[in-house]
C-alpha positions in Angstrom: 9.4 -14.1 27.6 7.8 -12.7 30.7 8.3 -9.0 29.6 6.4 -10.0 26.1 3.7 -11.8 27.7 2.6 -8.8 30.3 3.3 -6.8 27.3 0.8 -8.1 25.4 -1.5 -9.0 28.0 -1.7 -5.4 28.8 -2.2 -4.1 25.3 -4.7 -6.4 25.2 -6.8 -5.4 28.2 -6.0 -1.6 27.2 -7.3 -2.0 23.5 -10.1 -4.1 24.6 -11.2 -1.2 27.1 -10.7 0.9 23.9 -13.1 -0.8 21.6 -15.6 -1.8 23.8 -16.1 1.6 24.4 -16.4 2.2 20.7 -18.6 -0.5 20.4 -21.0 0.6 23.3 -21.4 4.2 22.0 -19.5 5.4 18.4 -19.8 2.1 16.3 -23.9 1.7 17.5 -24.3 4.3 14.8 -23.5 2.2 12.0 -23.0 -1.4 12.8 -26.2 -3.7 12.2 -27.0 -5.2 15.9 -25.6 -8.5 14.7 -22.3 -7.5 13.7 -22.1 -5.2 16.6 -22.6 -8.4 18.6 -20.1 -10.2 17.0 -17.8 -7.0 17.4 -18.8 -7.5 21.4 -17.9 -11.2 21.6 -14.5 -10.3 20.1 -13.5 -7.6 22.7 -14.8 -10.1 25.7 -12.7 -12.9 24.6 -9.7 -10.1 23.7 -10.1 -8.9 27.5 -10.9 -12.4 29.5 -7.6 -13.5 27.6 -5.9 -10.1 28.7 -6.2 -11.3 32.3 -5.6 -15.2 31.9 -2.0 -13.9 30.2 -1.6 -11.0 32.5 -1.9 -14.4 35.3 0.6 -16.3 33.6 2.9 -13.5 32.8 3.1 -12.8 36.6 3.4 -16.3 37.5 5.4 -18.4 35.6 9.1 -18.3 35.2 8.9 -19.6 31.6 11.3 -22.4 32.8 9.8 -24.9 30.0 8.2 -25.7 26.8 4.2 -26.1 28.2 4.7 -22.7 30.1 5.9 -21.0 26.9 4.0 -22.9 24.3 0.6 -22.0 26.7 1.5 -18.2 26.1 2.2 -18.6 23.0 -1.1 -20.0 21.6 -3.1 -17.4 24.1 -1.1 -14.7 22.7 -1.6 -15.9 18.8 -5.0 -17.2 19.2 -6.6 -14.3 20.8 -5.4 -11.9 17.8 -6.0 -14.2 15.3 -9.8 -14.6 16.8 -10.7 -11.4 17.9 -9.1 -9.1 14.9 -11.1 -11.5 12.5 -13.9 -10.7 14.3 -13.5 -7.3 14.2 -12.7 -7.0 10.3 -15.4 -9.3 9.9 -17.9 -6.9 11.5 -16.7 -4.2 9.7 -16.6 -5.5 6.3 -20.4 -4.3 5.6 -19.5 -1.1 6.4 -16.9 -0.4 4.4 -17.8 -2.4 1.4 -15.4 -5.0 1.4 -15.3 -8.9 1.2 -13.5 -10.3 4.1 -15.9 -13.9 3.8 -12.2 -15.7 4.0 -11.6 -13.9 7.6 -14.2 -16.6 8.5 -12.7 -20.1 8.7 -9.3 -18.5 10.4 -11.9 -17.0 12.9 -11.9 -20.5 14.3 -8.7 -21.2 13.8 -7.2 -18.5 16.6 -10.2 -20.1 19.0 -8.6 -23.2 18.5 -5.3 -21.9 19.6 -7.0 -20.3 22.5 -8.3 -24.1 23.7 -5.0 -25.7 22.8 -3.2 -22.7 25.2 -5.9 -23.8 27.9 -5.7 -27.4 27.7 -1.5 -26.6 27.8 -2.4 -24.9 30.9 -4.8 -27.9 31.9 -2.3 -30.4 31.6 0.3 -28.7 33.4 -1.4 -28.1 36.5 -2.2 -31.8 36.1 1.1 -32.4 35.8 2.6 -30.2 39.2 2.7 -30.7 42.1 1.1 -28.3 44.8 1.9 -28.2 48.4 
């Protein structure tokens, strides 16, 4: 589990690098202001969920359920959320409809908050020294 979780959480910092670069100088030749906005909320979350799993990843042993089940929905919930995003901002462009990309938008930000309050409730839970 730990070698799929830093896994991801650097492929997810890498490709967020990737298209926020895109976003900042190609995709401005195209993309309305608004969806290129949208495009840039979608990379932020992509990359401040990069470093919250790249955390976890280095920190937990994966010993039990909430540790695991925390990843999980981080892992999920960040594609789900961010990949809609970006199909969503790109559906203009190349003249498609994506309009049902937008309710399972919410749907991986959900998963994001259930990862976080996962993580919230298990450092309720420990006990520090």
């Amino acid at each position: 589990m730990k070698n799929i979780v830093l896994t991801i959480a650097a492929f997810y910092g890498m490709s967020s690098v990737i298209l926020g670069a895109f976003g900042a100088h190609a995709f401005k030749k195209f993309l309305p202001e608004e969806k290129l906005a949208s495009f840039e909320v979608g990379v932020r979350y992509q990359m401040y969920h990069a470093i919250a799993l790249l955390a976890i990843g280095l920190f937990f042993s994966f010993s039990n359920g909430m540790e695991r089940s925390a990843a999980w929905c981080m892992m999920i919930g960040t594609f789900i959320f961010s990949v809609s995003i970006y199909f969503l901002s790109f559906a203009d462009h190349w003249g498609v409809n994506l309009k049902f990309l937008g309710p399972i938008t919410p749907l991986g930000g959900l998963l994001m908050l259930i990862g976080w309050g996962i993580l919230m409730v298990y450092f309720m839970k420990m006990k520090f020294n």
